[in-house]
C-alpha positions in Angstrom: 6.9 -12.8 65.6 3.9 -14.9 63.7 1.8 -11.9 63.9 4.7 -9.8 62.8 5.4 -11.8 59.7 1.7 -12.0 58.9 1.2 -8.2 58.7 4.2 -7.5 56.8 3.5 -10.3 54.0 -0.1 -8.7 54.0 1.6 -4.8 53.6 4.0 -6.4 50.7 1.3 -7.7 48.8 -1.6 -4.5 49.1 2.0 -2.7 47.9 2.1 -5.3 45.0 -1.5 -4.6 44.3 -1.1 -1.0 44.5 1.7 -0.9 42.1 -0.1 -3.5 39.6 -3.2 -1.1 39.6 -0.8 1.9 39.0 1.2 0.0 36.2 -2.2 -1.1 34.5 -3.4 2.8 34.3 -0.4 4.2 33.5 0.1 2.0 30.2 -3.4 2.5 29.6 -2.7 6.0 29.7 0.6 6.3 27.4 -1.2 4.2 25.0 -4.0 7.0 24.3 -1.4 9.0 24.0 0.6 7.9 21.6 -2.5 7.1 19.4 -3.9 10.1 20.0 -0.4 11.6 18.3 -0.9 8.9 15.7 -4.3 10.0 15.1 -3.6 13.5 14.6 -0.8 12.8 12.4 -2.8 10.8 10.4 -5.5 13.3 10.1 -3.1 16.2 9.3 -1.5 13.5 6.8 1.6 13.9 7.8 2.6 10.1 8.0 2.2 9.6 4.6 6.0 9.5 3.7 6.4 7.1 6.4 3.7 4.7 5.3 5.0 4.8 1.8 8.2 4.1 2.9 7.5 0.7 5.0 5.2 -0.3 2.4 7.8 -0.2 -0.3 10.3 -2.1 2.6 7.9 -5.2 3.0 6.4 -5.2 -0.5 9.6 -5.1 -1.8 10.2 -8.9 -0.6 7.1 -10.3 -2.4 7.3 -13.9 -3.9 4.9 -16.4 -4.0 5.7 -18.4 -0.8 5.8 -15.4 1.2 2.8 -14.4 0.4 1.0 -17.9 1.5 2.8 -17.1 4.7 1.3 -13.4 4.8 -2.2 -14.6 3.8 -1.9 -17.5 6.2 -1.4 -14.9 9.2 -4.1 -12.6 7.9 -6.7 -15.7 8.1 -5.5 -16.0 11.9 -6.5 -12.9 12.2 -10.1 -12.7 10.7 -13.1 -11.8 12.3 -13.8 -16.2 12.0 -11.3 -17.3 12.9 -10.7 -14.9 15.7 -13.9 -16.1 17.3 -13.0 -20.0 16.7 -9.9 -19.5 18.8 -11.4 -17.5 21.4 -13.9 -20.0 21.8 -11.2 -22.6 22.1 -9.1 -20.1 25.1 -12.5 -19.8 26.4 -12.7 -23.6 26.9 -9.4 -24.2 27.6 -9.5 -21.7 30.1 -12.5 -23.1 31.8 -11.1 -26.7 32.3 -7.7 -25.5 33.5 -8.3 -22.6 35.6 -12.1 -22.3 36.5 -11.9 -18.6 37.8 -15.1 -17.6 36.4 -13.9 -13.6 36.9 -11.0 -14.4 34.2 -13.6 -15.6 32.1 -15.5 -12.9 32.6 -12.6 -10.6 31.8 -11.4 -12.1 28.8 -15.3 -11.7 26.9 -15.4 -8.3 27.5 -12.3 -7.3 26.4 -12.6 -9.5 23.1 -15.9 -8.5 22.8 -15.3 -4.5 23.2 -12.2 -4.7 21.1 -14.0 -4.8 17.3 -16.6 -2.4 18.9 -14.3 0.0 19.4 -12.8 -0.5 15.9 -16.3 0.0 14.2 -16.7 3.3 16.2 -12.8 4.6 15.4 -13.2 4.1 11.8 -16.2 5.9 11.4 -14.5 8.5 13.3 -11.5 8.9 11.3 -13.1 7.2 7.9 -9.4 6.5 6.4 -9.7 4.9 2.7 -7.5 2.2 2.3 -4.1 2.3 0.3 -4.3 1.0 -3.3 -0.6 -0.1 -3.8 -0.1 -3.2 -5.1 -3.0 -4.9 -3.6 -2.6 -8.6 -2.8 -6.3 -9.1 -1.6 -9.9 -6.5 -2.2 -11.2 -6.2 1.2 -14.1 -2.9 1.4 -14.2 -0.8 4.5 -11.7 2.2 6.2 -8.2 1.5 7.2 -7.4 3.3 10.4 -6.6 1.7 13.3 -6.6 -1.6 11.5 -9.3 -4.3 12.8 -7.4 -6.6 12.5 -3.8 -5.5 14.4 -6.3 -4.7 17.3 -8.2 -7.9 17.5 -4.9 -9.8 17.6 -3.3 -7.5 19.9 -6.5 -7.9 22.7 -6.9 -11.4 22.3 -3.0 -12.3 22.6 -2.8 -9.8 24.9 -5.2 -10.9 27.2 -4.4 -14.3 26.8 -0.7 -13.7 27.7 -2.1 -11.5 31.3 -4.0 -14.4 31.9 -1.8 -17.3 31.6 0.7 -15.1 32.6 -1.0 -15.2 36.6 -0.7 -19.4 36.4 2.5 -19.7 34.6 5.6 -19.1 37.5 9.0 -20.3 35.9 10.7 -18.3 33.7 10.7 -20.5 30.7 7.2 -21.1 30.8 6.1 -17.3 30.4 8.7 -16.1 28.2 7.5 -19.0 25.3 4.2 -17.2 26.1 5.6 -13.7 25.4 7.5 -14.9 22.2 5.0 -16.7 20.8 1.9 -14.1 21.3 4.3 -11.2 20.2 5.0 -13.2 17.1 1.5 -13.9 16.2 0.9 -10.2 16.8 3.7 -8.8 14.9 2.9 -11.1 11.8 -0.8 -10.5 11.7 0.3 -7.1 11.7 3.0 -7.3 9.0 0.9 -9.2 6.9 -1.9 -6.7 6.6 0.5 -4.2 5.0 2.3 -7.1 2.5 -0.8 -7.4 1.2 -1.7 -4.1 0.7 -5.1 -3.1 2.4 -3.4 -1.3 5.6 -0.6 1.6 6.1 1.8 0.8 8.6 0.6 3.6 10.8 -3.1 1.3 10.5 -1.3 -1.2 12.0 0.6 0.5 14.9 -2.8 2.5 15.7 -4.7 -0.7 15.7 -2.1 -1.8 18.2 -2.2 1.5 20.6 -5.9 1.3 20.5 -6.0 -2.3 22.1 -3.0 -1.6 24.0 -5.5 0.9 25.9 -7.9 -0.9 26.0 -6.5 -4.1 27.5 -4.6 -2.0 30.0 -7.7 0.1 31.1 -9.5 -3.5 31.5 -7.0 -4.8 33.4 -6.9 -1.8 35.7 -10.5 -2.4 36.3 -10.3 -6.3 36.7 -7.5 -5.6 39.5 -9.0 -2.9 41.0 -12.4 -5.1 41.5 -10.5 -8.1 42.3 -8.7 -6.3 45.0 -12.2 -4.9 46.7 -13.9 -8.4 46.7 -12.1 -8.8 50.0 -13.3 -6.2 51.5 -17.5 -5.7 50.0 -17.3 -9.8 51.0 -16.5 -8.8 54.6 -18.9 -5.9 54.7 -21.7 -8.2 53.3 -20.9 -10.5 56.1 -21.2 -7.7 58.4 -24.7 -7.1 57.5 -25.7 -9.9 57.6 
């Protein structure tokens, strides 16, 4: 019966792994999609009616304490201050957790995520809207740095505490409170003119695939440390 119960808990959880690794590629997976369809519909400019549209929406509700709020957000979000928090996560995740793989994890995907930004806007070389614009910022607008820098480093926070975190309060304050940061970062890039929406919701499919594909590999390496341990052992 022990050796029953040991086997089945070990099928349930290579199961668990499998579908983990399966969820991880598929997201990864329908996120290049969609922005691929974004991407094409940027090129072809057929998004522009939408982007107008959304931009008159959230424009529409300037005044001045809204936009300290907006330009409050958009500092989160900045290439500085993104790497003052990161360093703090990185600390923070140190003390609390010491798995040196999840530290691992998180620097590579924060890392790779402005990379790939650099690389996409040379790619698609997208000027930036000139509607009422709040702030002058230089550069090309699609996918939006920052909406992809928040999205990866919220993102990966969330997957990491996520693991740690097992009551149901506890991890839907995470999800609520990265998804906010996120969504305002996002917003506020468009209030204050220097990104279209469909910036924005690229910048977001873009880190959405590459967090997922990250993941993926991260599980998928996790899962055969078991097993190259073993056949290390065996060799020796």
């Amino acid at each position: 019966m022990g050796n029953y119960m040991v086997i089945h808990e070990k099928g349930l959880n290579m199961m668990n792994s499998q579908f983990q690794l399966t969820r991880a590629f598929l997201i990864s997976l329908v996120a290049l999609l969609a922005f691929s369809v974004v991407a094409m519909l940027v090129r072809a400019e057929k998004i522009i009616d939408f982007d107008n549209a959304v931009i008159s929406a959230v424009q529409s509700q300037e005044s001045p304490f809204l936009t300290r709020i907006m330009e409050f957000f958009t500092t989160v979000g900045s290439t500085l201050w993104v790497v003052i928090i990161c360093l703090l996560i990185l600390i923070f995740l140190y003390k609390m957790l010491h798995h040196r793989h999840e530290l691992v994890l998180f620097i590579v995907v924060v890392a790779g995520s402005p990379l790939l930004n650099m690389v996409l806007k040379e790619i698609f070389q997208r000027a930036r809207p000139d509607l009422n614009r709040l702030i002058e910022i230089s550069g090309y607008s699609f996918p939006s740095g920052h909406a992809m820098n928040a999205f990866t480093v919220y993102g990966i926070l969330t997957f990491l505490l996520w693991r740690h975190i097992f009551n149901l309060t506890g991890r839907t304050l995470l999800l609520l409170f990265s998804s906010f940061v996120v969504f305002m970062i996002g917003v506020s890039r468009i209030y204050l003119g220097v990104h279209y929406p469909s910036d924005i919701i690229g910048g977001y499919l873009a880190s959405g695939c590459w967090l997922a594909a990250s993941i993926w590999v991260f599980q998928w390496y996790m899962e055969r440390q078991p097993q190259l341990t073993s056949r290390m052992l065996k060799r020796s």
